[in-house]
C-alpha positions in Angstrom: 62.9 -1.7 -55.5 59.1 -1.2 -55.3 57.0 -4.3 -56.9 53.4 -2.3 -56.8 51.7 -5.8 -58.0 52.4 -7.2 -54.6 49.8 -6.3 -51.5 49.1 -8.6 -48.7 45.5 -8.7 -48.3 42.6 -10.0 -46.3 44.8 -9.1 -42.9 42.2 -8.9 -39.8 43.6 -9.1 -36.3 41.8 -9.4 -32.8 41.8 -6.5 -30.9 40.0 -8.7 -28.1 39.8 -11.8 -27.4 35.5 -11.5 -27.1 32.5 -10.3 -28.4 29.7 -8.1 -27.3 26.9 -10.1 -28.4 28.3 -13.3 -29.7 30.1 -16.1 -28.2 31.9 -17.8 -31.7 34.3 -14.8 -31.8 37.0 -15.6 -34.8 40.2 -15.8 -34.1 39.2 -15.6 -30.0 40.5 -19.0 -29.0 43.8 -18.5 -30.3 46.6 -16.9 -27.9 47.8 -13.3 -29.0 50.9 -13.1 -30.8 53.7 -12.6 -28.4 54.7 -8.7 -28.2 50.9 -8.0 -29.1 48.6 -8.4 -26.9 44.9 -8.5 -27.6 44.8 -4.2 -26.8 44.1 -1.1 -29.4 47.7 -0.6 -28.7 49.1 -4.4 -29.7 46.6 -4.3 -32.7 48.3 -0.9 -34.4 52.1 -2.3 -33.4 51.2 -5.5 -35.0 49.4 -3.6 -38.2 52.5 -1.5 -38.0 55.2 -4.5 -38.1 53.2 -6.1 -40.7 53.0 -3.0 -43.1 56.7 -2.3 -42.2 57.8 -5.4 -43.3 55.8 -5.2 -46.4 56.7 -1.7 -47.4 60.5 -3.3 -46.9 60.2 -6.4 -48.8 59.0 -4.4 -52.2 55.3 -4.6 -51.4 53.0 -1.8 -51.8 51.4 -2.4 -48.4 48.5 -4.0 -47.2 44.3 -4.3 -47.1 43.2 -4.4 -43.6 39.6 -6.9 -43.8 37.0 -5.9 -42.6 37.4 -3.2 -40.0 34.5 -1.6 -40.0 32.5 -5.2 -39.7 31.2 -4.2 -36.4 28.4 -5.4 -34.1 24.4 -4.9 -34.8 21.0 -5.6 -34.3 20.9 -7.9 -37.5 20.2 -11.6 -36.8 21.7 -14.3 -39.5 22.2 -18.4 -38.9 24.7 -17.7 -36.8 23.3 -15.0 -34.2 23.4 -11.5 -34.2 25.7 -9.4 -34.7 29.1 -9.6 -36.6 31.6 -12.6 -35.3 34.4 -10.3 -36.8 33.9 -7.3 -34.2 36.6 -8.3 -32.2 38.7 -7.3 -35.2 37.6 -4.1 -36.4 39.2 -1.2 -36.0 36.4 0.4 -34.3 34.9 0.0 -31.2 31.4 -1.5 -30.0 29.5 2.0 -30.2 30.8 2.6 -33.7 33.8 5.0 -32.8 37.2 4.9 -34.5 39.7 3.8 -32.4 43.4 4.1 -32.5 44.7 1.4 -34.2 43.3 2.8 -37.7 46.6 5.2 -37.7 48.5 2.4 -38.9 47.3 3.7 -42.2 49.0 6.9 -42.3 52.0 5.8 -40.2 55.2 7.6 -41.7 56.7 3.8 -42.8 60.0 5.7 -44.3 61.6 6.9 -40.7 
């Protein structure tokens, strides 16, 4: 049975494990999960697992955060750029990368 009132959300997980123009990269201290390493391709298995396993316990699915909160020229107090780049789901030029298709993965094979 579908419960559409649950959605985990706020997910965001490191693609790499640094940043292009920052050195306080979130979550880059931490080890990657085991059986996910810190690739395009161990960021859309894990997105893929996690959505899986929501879609299967009743969920509706999830809300990836924030994956287009990618790298610029802007300075705040704490640098420039975005300390969340190593999450997105696109790359340092801007370009979508693979791991977005964990969206539109067929979750009922």
């Amino acid at each position: 049975m579908r419960n559409p009132d649950i959605i985990l959300s706020f997910i965001a997980l490191t693609l790499m494990s640094f940043l292009l123009h920052r050195s306080n990269a979130q979550t880059g201290s931490q080890p990657a999960a085991k059986g996910f390493p810190f690739t395009v391709g161990g960021q859309f298995d894990m997105m893929k697992a996690i959505t899986h396993a929501m879609k299967e316990g009743g969920g509706s699915g999830v809300v990836y955060w924030e994956g287009a909160w990618i790298t610029s020229a802007i300075k705040d107090q704490w640098g420039q750029g975005s300390s969340w780049e190593n999450c997105a789901l696109f790359d340092f030029q801007g370009n979508v990368m693979e791991s977005i298709d964990f969206m539109k993965y067929n979750y009922k094979k």
